[in-house]
Backbone as ProteinMPNN parsed JSONL, in Angstrom:
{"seq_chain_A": "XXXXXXXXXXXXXXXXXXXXXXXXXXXXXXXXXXXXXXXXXXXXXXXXXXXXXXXXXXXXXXXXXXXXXXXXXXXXXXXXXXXXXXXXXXXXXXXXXXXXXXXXXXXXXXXXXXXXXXXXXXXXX", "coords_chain_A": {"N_chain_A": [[-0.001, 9.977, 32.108], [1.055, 11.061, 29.18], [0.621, 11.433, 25.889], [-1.589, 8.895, 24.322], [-1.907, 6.244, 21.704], [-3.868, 3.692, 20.26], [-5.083, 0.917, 18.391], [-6.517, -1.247, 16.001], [-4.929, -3.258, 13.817], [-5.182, -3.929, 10.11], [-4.05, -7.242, 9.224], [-1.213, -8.069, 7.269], [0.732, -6.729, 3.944], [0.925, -4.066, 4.644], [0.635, -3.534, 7.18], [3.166, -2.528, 9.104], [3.412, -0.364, 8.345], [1.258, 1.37, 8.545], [1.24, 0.988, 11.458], [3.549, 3.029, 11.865], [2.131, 4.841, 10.952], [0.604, 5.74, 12.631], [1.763, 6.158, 14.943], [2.323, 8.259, 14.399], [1.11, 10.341, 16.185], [2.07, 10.556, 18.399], [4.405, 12.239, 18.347], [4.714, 14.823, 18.656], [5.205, 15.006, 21.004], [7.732, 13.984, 21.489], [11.377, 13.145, 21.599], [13.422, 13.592, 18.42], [15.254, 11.563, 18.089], [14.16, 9.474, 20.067], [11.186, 8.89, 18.528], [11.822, 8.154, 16.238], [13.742, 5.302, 17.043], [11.433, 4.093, 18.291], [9.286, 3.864, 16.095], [10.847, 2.355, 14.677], [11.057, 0.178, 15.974], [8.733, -0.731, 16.767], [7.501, -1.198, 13.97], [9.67, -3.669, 13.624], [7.962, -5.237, 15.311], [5.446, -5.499, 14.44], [6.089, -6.068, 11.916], [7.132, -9.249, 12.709], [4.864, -10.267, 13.879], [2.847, -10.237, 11.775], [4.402, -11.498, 9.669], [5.607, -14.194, 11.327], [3.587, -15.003, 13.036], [1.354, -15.151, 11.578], [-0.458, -13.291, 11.761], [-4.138, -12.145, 11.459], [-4.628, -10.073, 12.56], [-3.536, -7.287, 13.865], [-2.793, -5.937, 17.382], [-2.126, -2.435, 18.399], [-0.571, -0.76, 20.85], [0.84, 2.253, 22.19], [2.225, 4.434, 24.148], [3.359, 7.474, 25.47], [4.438, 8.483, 28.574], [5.564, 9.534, 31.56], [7.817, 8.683, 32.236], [8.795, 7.333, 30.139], [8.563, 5.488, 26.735], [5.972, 3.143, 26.196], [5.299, 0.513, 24.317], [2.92, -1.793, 23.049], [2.248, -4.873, 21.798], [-0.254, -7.008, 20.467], [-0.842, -10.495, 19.225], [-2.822, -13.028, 17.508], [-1.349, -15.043, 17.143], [0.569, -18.207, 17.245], [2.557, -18.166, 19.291], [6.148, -17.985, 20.56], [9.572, -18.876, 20.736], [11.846, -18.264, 20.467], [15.139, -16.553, 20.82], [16.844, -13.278, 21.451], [18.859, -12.974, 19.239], [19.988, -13.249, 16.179], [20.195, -16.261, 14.266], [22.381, -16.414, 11.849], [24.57, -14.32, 11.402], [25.113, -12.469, 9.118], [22.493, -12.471, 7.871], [19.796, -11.819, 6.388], [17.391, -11.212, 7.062], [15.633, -11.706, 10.438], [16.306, -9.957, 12.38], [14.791, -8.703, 13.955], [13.809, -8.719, 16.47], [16.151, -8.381, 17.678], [17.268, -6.017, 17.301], [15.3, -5.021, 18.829], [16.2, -6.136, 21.438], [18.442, -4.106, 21.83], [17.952, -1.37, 21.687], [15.43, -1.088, 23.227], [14.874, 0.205, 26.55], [13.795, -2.102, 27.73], [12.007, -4.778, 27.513], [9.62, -7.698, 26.819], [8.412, -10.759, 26.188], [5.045, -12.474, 26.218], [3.509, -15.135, 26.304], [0.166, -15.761, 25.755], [-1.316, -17.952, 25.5], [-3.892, -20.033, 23.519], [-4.938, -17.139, 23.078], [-3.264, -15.558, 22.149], [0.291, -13.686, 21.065], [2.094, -11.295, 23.211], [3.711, -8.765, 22.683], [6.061, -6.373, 24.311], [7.625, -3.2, 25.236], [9.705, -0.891, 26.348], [10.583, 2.326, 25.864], [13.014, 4.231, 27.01], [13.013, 8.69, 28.311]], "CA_chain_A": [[0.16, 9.682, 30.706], [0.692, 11.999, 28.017], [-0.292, 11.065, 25.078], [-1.423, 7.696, 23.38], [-2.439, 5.73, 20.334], [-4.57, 2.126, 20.608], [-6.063, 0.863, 17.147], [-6.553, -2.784, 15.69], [-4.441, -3.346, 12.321], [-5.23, -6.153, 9.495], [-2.788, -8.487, 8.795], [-0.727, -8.321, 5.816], [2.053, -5.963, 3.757], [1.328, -2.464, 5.34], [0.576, -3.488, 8.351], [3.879, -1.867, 9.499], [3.14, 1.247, 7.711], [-0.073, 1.969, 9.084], [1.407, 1.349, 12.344], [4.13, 3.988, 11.77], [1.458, 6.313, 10.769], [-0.562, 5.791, 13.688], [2.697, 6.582, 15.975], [2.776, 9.937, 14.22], [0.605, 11.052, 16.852], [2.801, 10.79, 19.374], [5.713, 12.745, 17.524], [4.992, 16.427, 19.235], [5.653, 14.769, 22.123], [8.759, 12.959, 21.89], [12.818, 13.682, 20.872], [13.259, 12.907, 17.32], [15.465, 10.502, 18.393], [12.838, 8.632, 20.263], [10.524, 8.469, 17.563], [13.433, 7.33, 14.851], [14.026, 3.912, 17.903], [10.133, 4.088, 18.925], [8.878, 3.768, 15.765], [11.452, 0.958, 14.047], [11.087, -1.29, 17.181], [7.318, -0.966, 16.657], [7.843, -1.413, 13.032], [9.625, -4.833, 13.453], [7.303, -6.315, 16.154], [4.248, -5.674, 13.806], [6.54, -7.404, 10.648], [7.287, -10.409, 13.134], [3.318, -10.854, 14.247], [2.097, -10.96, 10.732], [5.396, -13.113, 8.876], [5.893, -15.401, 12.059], [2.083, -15.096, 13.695], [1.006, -15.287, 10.777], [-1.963, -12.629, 12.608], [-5.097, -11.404, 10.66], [-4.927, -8.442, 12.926], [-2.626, -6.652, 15.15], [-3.644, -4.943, 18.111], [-0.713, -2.01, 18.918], [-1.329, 0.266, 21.994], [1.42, 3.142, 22.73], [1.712, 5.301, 25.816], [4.006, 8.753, 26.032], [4.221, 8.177, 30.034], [6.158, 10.902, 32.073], [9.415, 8.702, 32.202], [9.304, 6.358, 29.167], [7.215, 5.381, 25.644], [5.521, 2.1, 26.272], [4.406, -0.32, 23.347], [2.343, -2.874, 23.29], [1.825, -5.303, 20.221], [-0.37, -8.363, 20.388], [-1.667, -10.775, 17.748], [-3.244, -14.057, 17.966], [-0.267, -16.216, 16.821], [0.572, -19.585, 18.094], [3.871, -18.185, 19.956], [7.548, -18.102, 19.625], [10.414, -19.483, 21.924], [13.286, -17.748, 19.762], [15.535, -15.798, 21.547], [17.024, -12.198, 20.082], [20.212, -12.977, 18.712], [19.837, -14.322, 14.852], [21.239, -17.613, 14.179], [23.388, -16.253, 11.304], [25.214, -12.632, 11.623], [24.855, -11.895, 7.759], [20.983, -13.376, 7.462], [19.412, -10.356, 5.649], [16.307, -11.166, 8.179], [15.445, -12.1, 11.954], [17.189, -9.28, 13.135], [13.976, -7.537, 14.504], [14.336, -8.824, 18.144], [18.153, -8.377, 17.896], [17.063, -4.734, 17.582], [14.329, -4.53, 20.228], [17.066, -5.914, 22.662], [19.152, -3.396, 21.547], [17.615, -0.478, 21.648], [14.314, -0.937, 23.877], [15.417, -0.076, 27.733], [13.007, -2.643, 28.413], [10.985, -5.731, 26.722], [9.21, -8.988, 27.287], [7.425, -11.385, 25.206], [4.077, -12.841, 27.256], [2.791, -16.093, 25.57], [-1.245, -15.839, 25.622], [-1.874, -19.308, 25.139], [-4.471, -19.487, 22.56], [-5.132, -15.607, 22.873], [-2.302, -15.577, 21.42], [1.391, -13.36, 22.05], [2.297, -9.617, 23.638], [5.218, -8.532, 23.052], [6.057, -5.559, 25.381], [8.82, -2.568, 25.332], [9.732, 0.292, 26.837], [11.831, 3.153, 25.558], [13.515, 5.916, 28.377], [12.297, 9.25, 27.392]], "C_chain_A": [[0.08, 10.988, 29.915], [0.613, 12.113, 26.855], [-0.37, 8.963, 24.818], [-2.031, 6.939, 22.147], [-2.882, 4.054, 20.424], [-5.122, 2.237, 18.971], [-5.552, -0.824, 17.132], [-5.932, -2.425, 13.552], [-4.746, -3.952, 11.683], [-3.934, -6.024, 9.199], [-2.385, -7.577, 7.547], [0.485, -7.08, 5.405], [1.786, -4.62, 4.315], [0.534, -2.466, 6.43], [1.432, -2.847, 9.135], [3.326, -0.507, 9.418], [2.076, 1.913, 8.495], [0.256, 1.73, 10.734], [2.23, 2.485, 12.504], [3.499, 5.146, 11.412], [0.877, 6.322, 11.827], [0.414, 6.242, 15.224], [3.146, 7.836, 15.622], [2.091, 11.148, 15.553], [0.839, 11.242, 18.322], [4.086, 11.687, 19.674], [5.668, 13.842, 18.663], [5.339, 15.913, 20.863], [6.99, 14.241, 22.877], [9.929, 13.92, 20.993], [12.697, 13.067, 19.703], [13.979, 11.664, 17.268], [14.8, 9.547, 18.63], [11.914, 8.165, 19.513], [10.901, 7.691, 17.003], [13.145, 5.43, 16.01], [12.227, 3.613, 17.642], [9.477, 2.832, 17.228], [9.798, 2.619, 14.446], [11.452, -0.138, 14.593], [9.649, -1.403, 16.726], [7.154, -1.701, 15.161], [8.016, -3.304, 12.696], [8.701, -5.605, 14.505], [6.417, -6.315, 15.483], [4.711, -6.773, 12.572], [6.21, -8.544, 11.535], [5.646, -10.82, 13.205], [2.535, -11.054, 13.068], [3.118, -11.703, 9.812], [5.313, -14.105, 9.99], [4.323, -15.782, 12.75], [1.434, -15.598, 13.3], [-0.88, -14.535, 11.027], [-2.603, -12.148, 11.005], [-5.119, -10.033, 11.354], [-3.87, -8.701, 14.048], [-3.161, -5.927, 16.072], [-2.127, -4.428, 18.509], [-1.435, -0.897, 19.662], [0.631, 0.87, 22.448], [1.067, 4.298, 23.481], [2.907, 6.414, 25.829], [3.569, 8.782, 27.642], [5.431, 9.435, 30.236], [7.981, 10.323, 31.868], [9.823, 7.817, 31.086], [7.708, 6.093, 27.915], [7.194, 3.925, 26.028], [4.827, 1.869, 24.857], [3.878, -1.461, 23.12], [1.855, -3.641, 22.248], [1.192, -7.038, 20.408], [-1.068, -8.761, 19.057], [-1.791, -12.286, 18.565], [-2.891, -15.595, 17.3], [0.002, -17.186, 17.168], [2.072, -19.294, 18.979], [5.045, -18.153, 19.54], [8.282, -18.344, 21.114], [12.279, -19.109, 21.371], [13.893, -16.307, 20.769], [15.987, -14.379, 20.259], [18.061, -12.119, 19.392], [19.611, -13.748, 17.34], [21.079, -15.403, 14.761], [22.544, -17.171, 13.2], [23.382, -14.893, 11.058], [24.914, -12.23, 10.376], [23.722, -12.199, 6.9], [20.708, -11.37, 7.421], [17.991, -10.273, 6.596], [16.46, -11.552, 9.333], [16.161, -11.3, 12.35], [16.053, -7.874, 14.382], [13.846, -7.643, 16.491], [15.79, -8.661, 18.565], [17.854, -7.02, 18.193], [16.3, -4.361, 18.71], [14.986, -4.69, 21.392], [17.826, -5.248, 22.891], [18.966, -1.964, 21.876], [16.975, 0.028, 22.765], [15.508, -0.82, 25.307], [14.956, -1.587, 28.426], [12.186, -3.676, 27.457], [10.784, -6.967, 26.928], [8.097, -9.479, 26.106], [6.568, -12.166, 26.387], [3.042, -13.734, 26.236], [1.054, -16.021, 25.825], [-1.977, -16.992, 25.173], [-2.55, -19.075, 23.422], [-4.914, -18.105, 22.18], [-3.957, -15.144, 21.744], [-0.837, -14.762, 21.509], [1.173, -12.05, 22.265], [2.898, -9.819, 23.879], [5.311, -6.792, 23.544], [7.395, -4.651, 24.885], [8.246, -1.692, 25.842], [11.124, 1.473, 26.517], [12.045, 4.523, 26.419], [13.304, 7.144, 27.736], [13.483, 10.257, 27.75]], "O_chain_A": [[-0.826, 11.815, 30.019], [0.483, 13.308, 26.588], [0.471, 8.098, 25.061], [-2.981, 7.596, 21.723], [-1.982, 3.258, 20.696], [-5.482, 3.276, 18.419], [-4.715, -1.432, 17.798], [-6.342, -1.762, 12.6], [-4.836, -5.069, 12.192], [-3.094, -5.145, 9.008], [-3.022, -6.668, 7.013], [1.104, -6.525, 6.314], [2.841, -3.994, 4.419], [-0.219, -1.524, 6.679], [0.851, -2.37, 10.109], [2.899, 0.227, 10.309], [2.223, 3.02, 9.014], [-0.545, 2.343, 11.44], [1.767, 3.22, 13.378], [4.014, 6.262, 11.472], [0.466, 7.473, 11.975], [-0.091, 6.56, 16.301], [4.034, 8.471, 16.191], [2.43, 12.31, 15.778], [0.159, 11.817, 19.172], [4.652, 11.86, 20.753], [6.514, 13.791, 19.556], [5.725, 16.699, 21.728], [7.292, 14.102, 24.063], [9.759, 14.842, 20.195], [11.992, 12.06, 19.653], [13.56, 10.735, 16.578], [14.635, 8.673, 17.779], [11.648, 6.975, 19.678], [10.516, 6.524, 17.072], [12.391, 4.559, 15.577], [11.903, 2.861, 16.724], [9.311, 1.612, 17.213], [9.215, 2.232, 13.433], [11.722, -1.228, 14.088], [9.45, -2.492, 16.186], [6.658, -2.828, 15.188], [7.269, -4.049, 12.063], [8.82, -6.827, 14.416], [5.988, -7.464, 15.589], [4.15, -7.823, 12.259], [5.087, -9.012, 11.35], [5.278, -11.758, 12.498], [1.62, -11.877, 13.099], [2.618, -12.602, 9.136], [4.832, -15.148, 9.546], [4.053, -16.972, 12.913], [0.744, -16.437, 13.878], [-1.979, -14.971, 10.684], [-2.038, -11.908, 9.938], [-5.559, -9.021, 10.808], [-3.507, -9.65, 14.742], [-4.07, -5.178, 15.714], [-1.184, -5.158, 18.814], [-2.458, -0.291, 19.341], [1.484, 0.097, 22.885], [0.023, 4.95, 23.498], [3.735, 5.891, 26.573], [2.413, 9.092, 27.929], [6.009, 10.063, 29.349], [8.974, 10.982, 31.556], [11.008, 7.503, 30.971], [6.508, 6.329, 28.054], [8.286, 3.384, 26.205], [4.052, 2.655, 24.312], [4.737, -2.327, 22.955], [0.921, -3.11, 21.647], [1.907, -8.038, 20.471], [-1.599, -8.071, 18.187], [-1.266, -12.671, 19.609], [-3.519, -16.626, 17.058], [-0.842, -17.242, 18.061], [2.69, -20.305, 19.315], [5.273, -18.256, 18.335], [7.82, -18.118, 22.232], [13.381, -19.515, 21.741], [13.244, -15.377, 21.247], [15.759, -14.282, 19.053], [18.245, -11.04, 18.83], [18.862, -14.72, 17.442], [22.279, -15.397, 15.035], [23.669, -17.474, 13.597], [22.413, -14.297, 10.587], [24.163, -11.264, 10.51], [23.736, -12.232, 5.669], [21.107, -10.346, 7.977], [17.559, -9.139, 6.807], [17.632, -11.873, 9.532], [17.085, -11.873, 12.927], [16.308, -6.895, 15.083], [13.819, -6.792, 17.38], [16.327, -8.829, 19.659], [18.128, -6.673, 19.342], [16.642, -3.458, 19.474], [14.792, -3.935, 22.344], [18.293, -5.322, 24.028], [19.929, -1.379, 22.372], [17.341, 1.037, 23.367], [16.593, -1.401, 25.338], [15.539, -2.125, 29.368], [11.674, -3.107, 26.494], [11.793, -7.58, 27.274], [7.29, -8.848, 25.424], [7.165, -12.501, 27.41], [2.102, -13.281, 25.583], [1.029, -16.931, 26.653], [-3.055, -16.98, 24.579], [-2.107, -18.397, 22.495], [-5.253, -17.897, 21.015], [-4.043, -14.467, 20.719], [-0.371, -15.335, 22.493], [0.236, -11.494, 21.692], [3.258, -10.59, 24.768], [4.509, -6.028, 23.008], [8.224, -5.237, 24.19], [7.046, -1.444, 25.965], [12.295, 1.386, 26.888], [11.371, 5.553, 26.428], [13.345, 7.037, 26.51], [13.571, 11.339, 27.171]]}, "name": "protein", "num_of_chains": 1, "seq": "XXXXXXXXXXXXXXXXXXXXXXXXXXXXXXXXXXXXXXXXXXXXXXXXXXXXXXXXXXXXXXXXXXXXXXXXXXXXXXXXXXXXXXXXXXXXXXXXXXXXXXXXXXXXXXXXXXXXXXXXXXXXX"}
């Protein structure tokens, strides 16, 4: 591993934000490219866990690994069974898993029963 960043977020409107600051500390390590993907995929999985989760807290854990950035975002939501395509092409929202399939080399959502979900990516470095 070479570098990473673990913290617990609250809920609510800059919950993103404060995750995008907290992935600054992975920056000297990564292409600016990488960051730019890294840190908009991270971005919408924190929106989705507090609009659809409806979480009081986020837990986000990123990993600078030798061949890829790993991110890890759970909250203690009741789940989701939506796939990543949005139902309508010109919906000004739900497009944040459209992007994570898009982008991420790699991602899985992992229901946690009542624990609640982790959603998973991985971006090639």
């Amino acid at each position: 591993m070479v570098a990473e960043v673990s913290l617990s977020i609250p809920g609510g409107v800059d919950a993103p934000s404060q995750a995008r600051t907290a992935l600054r500390a992975l920056h000297p390590e990564l292409r600016p490219d990488t960051v730019q993907i890294v840190t908009l995929l991270v971005s919408e999985l924190v929106t989705n866990a507090i609009r659809h989760g409806a979480a009081e807290s986020v837990a986000l854990h990123a990993q600078v690994l030798a061949g890829c950035v790993r991110v890890d975002v759970t909250d203690e939501g009741p789940g989701f069974t939506s796939g990543p395509n949005p139902e309508i092409p010109d919906a000004q929202g739900g497009w944040g898993l459209f992007l994570v399939d898009q982008l991420a080399n790699r991602w899985g959502v992992q229901d946690e029963g009542k624990a609640g979900t982790h959603v998973w990516l991985e971006v090639d470095r």
